[in-house]
C-alpha positions as CSV (number, residue, x, y, z in Angstrom):
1,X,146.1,115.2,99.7
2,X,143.7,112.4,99.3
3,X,141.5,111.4,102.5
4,X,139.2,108.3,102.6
5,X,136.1,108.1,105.0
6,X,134.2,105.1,105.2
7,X,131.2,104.2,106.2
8,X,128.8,101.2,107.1
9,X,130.1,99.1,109.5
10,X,127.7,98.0,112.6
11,X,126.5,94.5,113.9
12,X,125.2,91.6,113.0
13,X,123.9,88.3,113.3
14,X,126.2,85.6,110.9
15,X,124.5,85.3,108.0
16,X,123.7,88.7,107.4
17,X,124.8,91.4,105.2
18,X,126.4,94.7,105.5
19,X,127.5,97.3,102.5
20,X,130.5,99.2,103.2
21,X,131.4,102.4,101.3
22,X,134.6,104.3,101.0
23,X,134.5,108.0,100.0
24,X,137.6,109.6,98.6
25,X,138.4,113.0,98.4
26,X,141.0,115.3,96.8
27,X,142.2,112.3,94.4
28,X,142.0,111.0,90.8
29,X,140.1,108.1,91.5
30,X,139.5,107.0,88.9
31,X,143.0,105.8,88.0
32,X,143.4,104.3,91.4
33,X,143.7,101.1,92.8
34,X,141.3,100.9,95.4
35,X,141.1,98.3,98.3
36,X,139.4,96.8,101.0
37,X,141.9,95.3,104.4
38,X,140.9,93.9,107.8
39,X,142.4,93.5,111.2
40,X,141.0,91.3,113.3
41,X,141.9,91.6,117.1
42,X,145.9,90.2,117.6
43,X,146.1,89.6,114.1
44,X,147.8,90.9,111.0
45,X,146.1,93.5,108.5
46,X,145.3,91.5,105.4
47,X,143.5,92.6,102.0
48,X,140.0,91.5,101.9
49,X,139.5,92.5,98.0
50,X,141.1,95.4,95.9
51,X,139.9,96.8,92.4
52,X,141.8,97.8,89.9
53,X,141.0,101.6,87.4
54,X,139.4,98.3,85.1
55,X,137.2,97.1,87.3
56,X,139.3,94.0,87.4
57,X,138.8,92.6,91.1
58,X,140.9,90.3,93.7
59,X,139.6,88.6,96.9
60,X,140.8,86.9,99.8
61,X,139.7,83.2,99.4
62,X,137.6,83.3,102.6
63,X,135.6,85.6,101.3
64,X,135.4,84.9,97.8
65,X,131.5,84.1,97.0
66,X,130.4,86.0,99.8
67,X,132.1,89.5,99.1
68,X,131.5,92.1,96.0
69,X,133.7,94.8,95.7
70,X,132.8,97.4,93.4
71,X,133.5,101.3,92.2
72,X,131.4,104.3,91.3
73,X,134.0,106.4,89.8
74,X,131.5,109.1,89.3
75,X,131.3,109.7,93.0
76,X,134.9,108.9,93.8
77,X,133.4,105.8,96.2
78,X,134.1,102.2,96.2
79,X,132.2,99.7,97.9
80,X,132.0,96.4,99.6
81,X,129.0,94.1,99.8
82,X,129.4,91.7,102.2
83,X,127.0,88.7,102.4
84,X,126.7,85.6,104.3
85,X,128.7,86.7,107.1
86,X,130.7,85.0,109.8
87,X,131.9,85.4,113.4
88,X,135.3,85.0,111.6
89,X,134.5,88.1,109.5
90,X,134.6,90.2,112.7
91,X,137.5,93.2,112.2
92,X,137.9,96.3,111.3
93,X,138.0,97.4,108.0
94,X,140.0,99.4,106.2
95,X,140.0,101.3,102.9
96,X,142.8,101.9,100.8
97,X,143.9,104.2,97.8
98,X,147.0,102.6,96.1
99,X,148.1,100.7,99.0
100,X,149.1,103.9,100.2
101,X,146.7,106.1,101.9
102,X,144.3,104.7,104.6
103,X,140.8,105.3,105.9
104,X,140.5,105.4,109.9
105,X,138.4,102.4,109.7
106,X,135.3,100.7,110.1
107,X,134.2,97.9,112.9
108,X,132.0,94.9,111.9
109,X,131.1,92.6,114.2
110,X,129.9,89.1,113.5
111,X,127.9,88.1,116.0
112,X,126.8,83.7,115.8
C-alpha cells in the first residue's frame, strides 16, 4: 500500500520561496507518475505540476517560471520548489502517486 507524506509547507511573505517534498513509501517509484495539486479555499483541486518516470515535467501556466518540480528516485521523494510566490499561491497542497493515491496535505500561505 503506497502512503505519501509531505512536508514543507509554512508562511510567507509573496516573493518568497518554499521547497516542498513528498516522501513515498511502500511503492515503485520510480515508474510512477508523480504530482503536485492545490486547493485553494472554495475552489476546485487543480494540478500544479506532475513528473513523469522520465523526468519529463508539466505545469500549471500560473506557475510556470516560478515552480520546479523534480524527483530523487533514490529516496522515493519528489519535490517542489516554489519561488516568487503570491497571495494567489495560498492552498493546500497535495501530492500524488499516479493520480491515484494522495498525501494528507500541506498548507502554504502567501502572505502580501
Amino acid at each position: 500500500q503506497v502512503q505519501l507524506v509531505e512536508s514543507g509547507g509554512g508562511s510567507v511573505q509573496a516573493g518568497g520561496s518554499l521547497r516542498l517534498s513528498c516522501v513515498a513509501s511502500g511503492s515503485i517509484f520510480r515508474f510512477a507518475l508523480m504530482g503536485w495539486y492545490r486547493q485553494a479555499p472554495g475552489k476546485q483541486r487543480e494540478l500544479v505540476a506532475d513528473i513523469n518516470s522520465g523526468g519529463s515535467t508539466k505545469y500549471v501556466d500560473s506557475v510556470k517560471g516560478r515552480f520546479t518540480i523534480s524527483r530523487d528516485n533514490a529516496k522515493s521523494t519528489v519535490y517542489l520548489q516554489m519561488d516568487s510566490l503570491k497571495p494567489e499561491d495560498t492552498a493546500v497542497y497535495y501530492c500524488s502517486y499516479g493520480r491515484a493515491v494522495w498525501g494528507k496535505g500541506t498548507l502554504v500561505t502567501v502572505s502580501s
